[in-house]
HTML snippet that shows the backbone in 3Dmol.js (N, CA, C, O; Angstrom):
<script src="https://3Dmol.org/build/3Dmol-min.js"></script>
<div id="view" style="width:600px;height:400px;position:relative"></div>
<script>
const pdb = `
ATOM      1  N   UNK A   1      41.820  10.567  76.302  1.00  0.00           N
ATOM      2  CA  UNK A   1      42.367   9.903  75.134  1.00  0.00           C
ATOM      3  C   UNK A   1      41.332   9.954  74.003  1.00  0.00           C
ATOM      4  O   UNK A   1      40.140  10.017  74.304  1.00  0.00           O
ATOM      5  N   UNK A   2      41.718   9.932  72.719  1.00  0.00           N
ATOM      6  CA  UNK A   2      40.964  10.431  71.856  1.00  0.00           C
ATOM      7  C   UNK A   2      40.659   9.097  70.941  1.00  0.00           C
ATOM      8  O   UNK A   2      41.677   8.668  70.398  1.00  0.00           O
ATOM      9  N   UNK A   3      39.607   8.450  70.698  1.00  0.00           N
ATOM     10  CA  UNK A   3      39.219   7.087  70.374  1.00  0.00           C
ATOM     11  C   UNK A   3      38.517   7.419  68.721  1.00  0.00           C
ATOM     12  O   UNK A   3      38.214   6.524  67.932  1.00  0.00           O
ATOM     13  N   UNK A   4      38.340   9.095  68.422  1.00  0.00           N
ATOM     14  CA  UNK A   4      37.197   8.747  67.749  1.00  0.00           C
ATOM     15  C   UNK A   4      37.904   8.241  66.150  1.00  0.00           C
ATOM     16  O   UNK A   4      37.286   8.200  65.086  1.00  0.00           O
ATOM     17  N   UNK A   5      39.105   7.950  66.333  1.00  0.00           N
ATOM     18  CA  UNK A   5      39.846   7.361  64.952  1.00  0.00           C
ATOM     19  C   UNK A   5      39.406   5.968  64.724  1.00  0.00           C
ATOM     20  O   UNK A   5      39.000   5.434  63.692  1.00  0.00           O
ATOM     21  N   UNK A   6      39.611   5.408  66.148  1.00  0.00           N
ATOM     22  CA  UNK A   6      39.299   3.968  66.398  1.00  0.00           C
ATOM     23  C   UNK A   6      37.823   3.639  65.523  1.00  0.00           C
ATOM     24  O   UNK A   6      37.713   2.840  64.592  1.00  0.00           O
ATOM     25  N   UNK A   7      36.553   4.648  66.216  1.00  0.00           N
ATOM     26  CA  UNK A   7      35.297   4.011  66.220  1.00  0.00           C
ATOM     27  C   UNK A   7      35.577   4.613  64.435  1.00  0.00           C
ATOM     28  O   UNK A   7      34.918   3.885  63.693  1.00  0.00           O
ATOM     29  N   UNK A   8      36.184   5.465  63.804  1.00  0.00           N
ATOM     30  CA  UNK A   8      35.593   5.359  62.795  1.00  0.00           C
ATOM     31  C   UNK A   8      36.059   4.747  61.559  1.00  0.00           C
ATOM     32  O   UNK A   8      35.580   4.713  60.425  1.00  0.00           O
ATOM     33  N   UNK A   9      36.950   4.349  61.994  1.00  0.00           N
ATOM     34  CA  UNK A   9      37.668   2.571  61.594  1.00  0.00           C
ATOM     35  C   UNK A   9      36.939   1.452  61.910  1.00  0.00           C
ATOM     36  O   UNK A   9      36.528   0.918  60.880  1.00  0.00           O
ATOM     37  N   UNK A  10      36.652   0.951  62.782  1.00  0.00           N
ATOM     38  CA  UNK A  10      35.567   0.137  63.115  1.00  0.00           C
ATOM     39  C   UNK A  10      34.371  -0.192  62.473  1.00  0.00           C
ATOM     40  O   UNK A  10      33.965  -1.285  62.080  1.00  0.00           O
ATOM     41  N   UNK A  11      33.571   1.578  62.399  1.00  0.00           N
ATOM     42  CA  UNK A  11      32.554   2.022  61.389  1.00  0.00           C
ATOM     43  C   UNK A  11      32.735   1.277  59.901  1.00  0.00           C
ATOM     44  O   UNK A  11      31.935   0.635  59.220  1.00  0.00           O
ATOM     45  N   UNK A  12      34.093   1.631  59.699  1.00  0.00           N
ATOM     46  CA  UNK A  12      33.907   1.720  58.141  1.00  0.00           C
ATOM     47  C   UNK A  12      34.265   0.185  58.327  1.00  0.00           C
ATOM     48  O   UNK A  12      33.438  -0.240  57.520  1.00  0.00           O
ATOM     49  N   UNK A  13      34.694  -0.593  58.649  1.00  0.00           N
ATOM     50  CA  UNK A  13      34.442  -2.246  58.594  1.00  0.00           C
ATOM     51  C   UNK A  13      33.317  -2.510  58.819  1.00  0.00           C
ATOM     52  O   UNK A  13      32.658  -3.249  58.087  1.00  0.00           O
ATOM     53  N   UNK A  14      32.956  -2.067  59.671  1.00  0.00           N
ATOM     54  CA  UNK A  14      31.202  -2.862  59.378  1.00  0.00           C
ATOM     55  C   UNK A  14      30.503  -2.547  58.097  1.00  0.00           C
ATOM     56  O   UNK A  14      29.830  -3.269  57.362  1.00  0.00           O
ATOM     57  N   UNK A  15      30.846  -1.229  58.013  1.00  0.00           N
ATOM     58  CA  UNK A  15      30.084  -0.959  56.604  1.00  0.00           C
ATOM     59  C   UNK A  15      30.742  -1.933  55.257  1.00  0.00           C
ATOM     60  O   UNK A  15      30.027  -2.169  54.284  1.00  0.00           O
ATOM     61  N   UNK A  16      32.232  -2.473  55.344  1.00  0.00           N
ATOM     62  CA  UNK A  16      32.392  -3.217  54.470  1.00  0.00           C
ATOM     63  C   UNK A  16      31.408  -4.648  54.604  1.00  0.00           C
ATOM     64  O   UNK A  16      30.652  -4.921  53.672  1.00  0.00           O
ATOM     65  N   UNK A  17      31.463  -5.371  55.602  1.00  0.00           N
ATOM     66  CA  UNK A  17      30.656  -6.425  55.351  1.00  0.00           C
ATOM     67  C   UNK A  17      29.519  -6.449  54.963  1.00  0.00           C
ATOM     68  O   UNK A  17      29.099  -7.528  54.545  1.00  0.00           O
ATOM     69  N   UNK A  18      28.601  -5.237  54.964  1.00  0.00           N
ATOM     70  CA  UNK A  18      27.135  -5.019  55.002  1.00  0.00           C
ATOM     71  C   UNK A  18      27.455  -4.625  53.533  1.00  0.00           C
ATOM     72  O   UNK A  18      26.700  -5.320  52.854  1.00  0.00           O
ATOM     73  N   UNK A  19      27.990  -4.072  52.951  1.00  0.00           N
ATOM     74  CA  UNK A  19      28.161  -3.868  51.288  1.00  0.00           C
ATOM     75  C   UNK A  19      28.767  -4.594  50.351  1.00  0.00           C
ATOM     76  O   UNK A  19      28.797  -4.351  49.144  1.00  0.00           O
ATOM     77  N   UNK A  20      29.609  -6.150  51.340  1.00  0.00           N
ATOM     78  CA  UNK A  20      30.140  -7.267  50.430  1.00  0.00           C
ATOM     79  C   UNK A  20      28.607  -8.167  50.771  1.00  0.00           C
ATOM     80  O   UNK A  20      28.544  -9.066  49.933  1.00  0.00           O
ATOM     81  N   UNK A  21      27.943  -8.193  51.279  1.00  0.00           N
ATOM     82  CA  UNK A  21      26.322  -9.071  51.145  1.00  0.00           C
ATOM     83  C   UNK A  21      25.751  -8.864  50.200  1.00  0.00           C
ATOM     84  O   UNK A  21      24.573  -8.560  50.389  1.00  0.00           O
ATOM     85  N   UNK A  22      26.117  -8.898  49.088  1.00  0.00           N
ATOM     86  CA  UNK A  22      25.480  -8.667  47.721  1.00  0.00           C
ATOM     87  C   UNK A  22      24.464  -9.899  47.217  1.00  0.00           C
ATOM     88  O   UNK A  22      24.849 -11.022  46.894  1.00  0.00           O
ATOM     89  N   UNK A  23      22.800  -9.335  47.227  1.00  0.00           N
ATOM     90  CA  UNK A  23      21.871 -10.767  47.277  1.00  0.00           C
ATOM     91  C   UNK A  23      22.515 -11.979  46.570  1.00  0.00           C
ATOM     92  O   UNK A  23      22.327 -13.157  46.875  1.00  0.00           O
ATOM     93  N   UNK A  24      23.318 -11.505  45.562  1.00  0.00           N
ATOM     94  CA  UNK A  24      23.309 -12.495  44.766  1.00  0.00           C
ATOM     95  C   UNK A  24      24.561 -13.095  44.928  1.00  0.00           C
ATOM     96  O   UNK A  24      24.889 -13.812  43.983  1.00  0.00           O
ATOM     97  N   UNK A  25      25.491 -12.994  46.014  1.00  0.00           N
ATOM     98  CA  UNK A  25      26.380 -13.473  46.431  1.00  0.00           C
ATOM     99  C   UNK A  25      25.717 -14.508  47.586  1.00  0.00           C
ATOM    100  O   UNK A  25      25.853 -15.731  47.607  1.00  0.00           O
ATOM    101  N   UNK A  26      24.903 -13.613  48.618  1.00  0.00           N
ATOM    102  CA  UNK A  26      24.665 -14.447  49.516  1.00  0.00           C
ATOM    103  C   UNK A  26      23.681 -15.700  49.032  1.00  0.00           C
ATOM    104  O   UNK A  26      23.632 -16.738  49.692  1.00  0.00           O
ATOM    105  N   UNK A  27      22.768 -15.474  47.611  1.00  0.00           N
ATOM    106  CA  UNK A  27      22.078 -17.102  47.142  1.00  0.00           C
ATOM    107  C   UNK A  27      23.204 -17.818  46.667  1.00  0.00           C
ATOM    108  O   UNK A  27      23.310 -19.037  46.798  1.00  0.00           O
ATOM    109  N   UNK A  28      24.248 -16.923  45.989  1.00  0.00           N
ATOM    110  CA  UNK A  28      25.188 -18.403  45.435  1.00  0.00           C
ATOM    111  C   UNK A  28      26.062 -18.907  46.755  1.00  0.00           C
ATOM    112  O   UNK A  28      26.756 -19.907  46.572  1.00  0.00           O
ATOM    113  N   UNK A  29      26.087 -18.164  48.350  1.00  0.00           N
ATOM    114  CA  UNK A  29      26.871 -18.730  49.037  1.00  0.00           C
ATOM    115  C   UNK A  29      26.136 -20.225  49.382  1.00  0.00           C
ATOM    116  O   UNK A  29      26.519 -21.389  49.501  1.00  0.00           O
ATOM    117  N   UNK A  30      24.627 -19.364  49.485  1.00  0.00           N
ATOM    118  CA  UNK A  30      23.837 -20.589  50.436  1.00  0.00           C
ATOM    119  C   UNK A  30      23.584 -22.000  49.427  1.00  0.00           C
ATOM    120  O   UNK A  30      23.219 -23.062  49.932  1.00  0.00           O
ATOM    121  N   UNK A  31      23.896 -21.809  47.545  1.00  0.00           N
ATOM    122  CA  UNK A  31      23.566 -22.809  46.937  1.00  0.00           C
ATOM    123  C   UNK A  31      24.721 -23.546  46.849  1.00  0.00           C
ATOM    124  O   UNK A  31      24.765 -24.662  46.333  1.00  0.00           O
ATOM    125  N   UNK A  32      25.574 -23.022  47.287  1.00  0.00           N
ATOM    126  CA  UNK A  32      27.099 -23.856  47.335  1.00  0.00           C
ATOM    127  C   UNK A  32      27.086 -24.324  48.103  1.00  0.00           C
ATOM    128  O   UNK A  32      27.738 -25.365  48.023  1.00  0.00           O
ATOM    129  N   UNK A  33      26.236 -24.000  49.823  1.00  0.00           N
ATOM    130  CA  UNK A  33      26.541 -24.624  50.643  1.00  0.00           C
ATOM    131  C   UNK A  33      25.753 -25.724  50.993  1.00  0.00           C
ATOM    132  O   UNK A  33      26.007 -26.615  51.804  1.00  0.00           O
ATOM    133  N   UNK A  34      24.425 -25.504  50.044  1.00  0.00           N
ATOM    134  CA  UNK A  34      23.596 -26.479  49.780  1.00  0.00           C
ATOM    135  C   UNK A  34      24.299 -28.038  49.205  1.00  0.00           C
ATOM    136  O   UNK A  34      24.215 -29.202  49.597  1.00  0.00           O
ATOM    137  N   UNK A  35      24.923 -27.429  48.218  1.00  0.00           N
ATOM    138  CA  UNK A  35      25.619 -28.216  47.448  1.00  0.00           C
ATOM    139  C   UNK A  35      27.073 -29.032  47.607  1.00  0.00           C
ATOM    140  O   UNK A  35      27.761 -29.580  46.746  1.00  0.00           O
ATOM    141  N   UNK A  36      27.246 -28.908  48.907  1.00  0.00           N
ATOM    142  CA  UNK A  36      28.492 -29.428  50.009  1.00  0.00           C
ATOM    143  C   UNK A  36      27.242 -29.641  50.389  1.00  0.00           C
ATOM    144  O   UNK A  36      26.451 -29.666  49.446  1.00  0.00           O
ATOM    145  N   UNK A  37      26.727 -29.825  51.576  1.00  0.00           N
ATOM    146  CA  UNK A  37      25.586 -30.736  52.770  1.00  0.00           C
ATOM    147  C   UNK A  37      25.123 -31.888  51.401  1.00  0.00           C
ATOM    148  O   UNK A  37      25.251 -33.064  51.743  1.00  0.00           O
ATOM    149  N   UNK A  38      24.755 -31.741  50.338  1.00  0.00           N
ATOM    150  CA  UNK A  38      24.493 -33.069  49.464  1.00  0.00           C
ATOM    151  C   UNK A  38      25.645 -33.980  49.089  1.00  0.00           C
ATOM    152  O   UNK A  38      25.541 -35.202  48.976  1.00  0.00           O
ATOM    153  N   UNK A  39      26.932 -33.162  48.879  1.00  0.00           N
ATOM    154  CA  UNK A  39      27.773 -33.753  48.330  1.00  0.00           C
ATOM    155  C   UNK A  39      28.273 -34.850  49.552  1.00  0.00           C
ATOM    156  O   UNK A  39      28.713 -35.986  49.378  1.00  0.00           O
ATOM    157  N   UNK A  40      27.995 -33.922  51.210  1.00  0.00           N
ATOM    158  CA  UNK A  40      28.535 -34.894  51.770  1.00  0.00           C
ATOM    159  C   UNK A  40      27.660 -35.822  52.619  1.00  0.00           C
ATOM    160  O   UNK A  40      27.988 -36.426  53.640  1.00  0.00           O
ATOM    161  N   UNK A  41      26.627 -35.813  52.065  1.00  0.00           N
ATOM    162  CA  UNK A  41      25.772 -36.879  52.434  1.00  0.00           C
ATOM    163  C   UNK A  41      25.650 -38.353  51.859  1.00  0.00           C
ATOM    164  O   UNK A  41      25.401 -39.454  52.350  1.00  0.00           O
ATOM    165  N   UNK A  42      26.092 -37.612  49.925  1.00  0.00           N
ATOM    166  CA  UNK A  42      26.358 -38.877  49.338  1.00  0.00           C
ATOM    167  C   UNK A  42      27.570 -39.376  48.915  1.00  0.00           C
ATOM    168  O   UNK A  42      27.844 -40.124  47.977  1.00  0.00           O
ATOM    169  N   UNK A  43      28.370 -38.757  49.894  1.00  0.00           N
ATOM    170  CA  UNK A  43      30.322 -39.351  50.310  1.00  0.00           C
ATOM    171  C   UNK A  43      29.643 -40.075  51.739  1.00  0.00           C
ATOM    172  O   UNK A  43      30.248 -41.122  51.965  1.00  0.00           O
ATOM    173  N   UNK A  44      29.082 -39.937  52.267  1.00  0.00           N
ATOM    174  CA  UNK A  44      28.126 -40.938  53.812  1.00  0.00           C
ATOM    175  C   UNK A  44      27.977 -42.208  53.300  1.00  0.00           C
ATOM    176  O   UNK A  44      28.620 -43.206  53.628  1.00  0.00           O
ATOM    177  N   UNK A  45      26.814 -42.098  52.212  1.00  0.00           N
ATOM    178  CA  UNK A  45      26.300 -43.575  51.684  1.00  0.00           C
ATOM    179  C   UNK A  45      27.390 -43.654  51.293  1.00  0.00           C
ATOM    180  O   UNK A  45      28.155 -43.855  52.236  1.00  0.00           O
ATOM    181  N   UNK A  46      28.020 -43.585  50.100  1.00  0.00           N
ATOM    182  CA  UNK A  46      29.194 -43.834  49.803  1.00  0.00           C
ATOM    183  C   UNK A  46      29.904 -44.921  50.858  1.00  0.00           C
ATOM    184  O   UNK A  46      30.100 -46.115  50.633  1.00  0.00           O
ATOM    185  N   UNK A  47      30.130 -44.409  51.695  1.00  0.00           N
ATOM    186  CA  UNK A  47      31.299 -45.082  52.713  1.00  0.00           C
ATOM    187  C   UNK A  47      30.673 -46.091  53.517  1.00  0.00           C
ATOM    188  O   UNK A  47      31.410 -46.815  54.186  1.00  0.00           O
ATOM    189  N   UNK A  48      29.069 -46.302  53.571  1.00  0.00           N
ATOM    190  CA  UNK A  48      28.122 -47.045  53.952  1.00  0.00           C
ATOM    191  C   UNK A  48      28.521 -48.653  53.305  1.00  0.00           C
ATOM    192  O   UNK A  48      29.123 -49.626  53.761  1.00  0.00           O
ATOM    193  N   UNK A  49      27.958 -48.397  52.239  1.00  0.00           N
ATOM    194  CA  UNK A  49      28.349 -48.847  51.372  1.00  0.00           C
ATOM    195  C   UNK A  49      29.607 -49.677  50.183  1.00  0.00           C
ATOM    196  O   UNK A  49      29.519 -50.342  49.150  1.00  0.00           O
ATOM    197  N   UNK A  50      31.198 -48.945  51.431  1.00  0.00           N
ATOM    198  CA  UNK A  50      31.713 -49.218  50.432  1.00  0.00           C
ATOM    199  C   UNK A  50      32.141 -50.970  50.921  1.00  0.00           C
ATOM    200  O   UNK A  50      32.083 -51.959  50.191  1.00  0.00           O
ATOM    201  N   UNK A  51      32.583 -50.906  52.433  1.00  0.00           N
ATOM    202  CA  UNK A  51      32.499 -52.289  53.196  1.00  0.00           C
ATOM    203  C   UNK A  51      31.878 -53.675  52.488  1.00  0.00           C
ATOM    204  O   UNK A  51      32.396 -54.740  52.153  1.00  0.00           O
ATOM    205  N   UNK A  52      30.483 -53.129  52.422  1.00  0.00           N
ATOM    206  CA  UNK A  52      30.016 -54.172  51.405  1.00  0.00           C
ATOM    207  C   UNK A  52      30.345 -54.782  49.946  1.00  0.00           C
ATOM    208  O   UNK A  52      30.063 -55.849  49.401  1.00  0.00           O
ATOM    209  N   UNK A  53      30.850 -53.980  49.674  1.00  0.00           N
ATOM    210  CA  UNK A  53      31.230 -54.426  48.715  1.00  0.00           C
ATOM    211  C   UNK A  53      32.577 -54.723  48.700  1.00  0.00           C
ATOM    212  O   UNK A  53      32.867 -55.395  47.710  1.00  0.00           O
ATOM    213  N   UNK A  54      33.510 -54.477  49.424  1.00  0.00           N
ATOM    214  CA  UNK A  54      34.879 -55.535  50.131  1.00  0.00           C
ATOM    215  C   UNK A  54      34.393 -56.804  50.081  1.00  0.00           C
ATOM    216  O   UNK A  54      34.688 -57.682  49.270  1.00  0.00           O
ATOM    217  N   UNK A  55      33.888 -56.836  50.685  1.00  0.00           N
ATOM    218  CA  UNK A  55      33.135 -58.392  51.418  1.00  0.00           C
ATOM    219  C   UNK A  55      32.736 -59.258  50.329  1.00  0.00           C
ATOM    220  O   UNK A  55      33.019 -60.453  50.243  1.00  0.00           O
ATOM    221  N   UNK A  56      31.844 -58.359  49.238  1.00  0.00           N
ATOM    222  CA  UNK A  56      31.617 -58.935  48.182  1.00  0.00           C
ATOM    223  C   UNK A  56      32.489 -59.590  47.367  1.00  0.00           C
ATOM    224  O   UNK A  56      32.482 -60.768  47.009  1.00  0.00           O
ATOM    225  N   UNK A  57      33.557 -58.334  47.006  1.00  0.00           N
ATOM    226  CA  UNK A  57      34.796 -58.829  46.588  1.00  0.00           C
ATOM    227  C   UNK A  57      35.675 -59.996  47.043  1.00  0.00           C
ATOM    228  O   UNK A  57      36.061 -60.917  46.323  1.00  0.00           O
ATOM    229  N   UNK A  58      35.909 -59.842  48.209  1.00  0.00           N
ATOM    230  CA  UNK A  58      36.881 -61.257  48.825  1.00  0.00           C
ATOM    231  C   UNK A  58      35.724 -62.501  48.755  1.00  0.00           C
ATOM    232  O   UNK A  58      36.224 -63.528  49.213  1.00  0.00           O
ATOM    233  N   UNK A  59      34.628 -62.659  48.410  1.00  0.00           N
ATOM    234  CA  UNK A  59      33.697 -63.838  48.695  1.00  0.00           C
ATOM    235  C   UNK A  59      34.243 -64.012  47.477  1.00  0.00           C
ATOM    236  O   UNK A  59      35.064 -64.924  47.374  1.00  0.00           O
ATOM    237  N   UNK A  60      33.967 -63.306  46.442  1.00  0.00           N
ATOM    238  CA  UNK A  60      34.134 -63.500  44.876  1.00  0.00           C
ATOM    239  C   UNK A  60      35.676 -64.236  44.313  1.00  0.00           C
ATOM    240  O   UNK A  60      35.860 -64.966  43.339  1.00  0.00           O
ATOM    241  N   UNK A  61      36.826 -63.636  45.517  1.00  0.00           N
ATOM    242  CA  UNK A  61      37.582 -63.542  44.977  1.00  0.00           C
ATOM    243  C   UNK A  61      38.135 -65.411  45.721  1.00  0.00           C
ATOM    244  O   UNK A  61      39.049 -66.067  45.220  1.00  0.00           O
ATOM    245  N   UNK A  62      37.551 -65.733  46.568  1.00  0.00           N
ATOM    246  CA  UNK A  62      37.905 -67.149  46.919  1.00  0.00           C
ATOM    247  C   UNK A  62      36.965 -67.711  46.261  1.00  0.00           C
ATOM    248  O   UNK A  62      37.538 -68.677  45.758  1.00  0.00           O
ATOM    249  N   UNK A  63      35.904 -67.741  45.936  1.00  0.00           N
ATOM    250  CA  UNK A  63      34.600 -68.684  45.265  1.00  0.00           C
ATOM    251  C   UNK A  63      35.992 -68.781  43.740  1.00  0.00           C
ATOM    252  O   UNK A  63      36.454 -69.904  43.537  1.00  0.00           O
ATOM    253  N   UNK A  64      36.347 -67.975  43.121  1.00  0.00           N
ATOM    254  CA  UNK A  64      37.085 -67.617  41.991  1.00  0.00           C
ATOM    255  C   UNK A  64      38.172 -68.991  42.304  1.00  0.00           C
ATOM    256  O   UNK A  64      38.244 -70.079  41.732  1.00  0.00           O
ATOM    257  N   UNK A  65      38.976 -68.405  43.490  1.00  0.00           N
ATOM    258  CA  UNK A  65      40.155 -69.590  43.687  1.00  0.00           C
ATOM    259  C   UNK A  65      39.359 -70.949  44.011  1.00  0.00           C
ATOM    260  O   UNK A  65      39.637 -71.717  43.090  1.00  0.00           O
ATOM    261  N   UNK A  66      38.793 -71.362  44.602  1.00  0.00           N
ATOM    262  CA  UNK A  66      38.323 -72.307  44.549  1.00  0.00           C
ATOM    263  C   UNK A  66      37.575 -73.151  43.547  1.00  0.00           C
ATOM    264  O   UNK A  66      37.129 -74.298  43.588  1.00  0.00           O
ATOM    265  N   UNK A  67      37.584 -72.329  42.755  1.00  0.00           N
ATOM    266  CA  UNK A  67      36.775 -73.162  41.557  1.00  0.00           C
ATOM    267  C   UNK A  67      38.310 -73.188  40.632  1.00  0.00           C
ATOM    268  O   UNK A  67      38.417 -74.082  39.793  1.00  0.00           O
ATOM    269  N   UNK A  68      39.106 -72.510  40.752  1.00  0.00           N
ATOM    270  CA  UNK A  68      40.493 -72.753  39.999  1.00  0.00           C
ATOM    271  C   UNK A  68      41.404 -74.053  40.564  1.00  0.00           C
ATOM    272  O   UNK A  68      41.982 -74.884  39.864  1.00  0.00           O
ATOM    273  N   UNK A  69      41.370 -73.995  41.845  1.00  0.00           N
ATOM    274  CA  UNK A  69      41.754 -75.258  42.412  1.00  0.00           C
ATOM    275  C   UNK A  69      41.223 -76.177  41.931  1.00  0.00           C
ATOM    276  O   UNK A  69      41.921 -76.864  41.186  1.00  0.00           O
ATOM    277  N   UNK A  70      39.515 -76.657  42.182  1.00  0.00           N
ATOM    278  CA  UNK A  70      38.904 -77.155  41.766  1.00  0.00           C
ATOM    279  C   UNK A  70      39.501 -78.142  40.276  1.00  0.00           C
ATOM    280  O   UNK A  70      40.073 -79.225  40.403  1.00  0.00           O
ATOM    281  N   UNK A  71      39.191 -77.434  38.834  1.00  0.00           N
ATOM    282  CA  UNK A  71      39.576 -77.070  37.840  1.00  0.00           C
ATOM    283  C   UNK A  71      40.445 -77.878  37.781  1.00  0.00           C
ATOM    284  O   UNK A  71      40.205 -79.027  37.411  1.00  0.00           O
ATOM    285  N   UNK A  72      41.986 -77.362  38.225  1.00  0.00           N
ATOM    286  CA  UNK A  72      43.378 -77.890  38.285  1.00  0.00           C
ATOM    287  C   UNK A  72      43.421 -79.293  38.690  1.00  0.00           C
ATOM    288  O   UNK A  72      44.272 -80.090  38.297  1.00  0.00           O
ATOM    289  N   UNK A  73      42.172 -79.641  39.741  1.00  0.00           N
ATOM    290  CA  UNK A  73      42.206 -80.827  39.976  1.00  0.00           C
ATOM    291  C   UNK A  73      41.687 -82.080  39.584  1.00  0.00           C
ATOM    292  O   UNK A  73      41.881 -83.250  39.913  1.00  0.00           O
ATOM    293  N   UNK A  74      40.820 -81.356  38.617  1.00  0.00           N
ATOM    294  CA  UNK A  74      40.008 -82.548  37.883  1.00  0.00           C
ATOM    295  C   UNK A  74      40.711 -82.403  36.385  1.00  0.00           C
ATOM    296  O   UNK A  74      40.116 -82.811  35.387  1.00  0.00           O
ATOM    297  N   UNK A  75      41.917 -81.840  36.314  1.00  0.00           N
ATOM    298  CA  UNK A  75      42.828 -81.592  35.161  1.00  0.00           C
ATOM    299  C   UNK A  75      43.849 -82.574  35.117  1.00  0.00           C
ATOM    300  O   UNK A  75      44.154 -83.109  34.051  1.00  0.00           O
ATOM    301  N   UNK A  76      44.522 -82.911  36.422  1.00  0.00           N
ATOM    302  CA  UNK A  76      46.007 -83.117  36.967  1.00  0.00           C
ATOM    303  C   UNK A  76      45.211 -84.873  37.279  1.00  0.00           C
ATOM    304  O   UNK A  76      45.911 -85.865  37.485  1.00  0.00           O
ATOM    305  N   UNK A  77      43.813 -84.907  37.247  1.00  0.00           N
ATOM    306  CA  UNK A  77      43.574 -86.708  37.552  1.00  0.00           C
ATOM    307  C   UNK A  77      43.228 -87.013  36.599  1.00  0.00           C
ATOM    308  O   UNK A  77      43.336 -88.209  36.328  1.00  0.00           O
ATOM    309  N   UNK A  78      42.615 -86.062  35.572  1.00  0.00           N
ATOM    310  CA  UNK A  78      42.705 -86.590  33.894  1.00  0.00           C
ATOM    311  C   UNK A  78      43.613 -87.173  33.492  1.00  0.00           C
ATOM    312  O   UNK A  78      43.518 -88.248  32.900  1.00  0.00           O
ATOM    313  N   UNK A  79      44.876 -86.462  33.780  1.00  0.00           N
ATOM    314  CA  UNK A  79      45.860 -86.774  33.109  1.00  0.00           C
ATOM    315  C   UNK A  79      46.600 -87.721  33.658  1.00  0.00           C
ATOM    316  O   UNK A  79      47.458 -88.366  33.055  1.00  0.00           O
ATOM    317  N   UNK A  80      46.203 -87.885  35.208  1.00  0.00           N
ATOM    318  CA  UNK A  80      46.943 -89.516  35.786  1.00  0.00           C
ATOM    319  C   UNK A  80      46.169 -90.563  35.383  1.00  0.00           C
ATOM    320  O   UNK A  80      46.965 -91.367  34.899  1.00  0.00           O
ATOM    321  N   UNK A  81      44.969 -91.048  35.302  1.00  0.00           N
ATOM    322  CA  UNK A  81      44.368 -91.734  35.002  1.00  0.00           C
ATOM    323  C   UNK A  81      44.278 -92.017  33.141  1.00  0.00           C
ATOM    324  O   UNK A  81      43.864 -93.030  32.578  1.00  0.00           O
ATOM    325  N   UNK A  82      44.700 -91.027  32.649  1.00  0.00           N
ATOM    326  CA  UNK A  82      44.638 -91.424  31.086  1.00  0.00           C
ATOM    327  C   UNK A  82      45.661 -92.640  30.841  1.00  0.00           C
ATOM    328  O   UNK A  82      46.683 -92.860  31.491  1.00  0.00           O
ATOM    329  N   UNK A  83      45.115 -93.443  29.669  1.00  0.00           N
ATOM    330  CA  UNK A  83      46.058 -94.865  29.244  1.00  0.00           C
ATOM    331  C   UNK A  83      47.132 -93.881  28.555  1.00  0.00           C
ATOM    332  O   UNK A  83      47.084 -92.776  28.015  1.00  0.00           O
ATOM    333  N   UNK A  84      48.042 -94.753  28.820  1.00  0.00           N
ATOM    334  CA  UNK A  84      49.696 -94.286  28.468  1.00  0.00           C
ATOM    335  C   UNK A  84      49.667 -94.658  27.027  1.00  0.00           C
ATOM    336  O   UNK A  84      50.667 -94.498  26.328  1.00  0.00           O
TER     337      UNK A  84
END
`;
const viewer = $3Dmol.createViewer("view");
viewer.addModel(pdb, "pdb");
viewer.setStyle({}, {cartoon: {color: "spectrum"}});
viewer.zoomTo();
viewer.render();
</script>
């Protein structure tokens, strides 16, 4: 059986990848990929981070109601206690 069509098909693919490695393809692959490993390091902190500040929020957001309650209530005995 006669293969040598195969190998020189084969051939000429390898030779494509070895002639799409163009230096200056392969620095902008590796600075892109640089540039994803940072991006997703600081989507990490990010998400570290974001919990806390939930927490922050709902403390804020009852300290908030409670001082509105509060408020309402030293409003609503003003106004019972005022002379008619």
């Amino acid at each position: 059986m006669n293969v040598a069509f195969l190998l020189k098909r084969v051939n000429d693919l390898l030779g494509l990848i070895t002639q799409s490695r163009d230096v200056s393809q392969c620095q902008k692959y590796k600075e892109l990929k640089l540039e994803r490993a940072r991006a997703g390091e600081k989507m990490k902190a990010l998400e570290v981070m974001l919990p806390n500040a939930k927490d922050m929020l709902q403390k804020m957001d009852v300290e908030m109601e409670e001082s509105s309650v509060k408020k309402n209530g030293l409003t609503l005995q003003q106004l019972a206690t005022a002379p008619w």
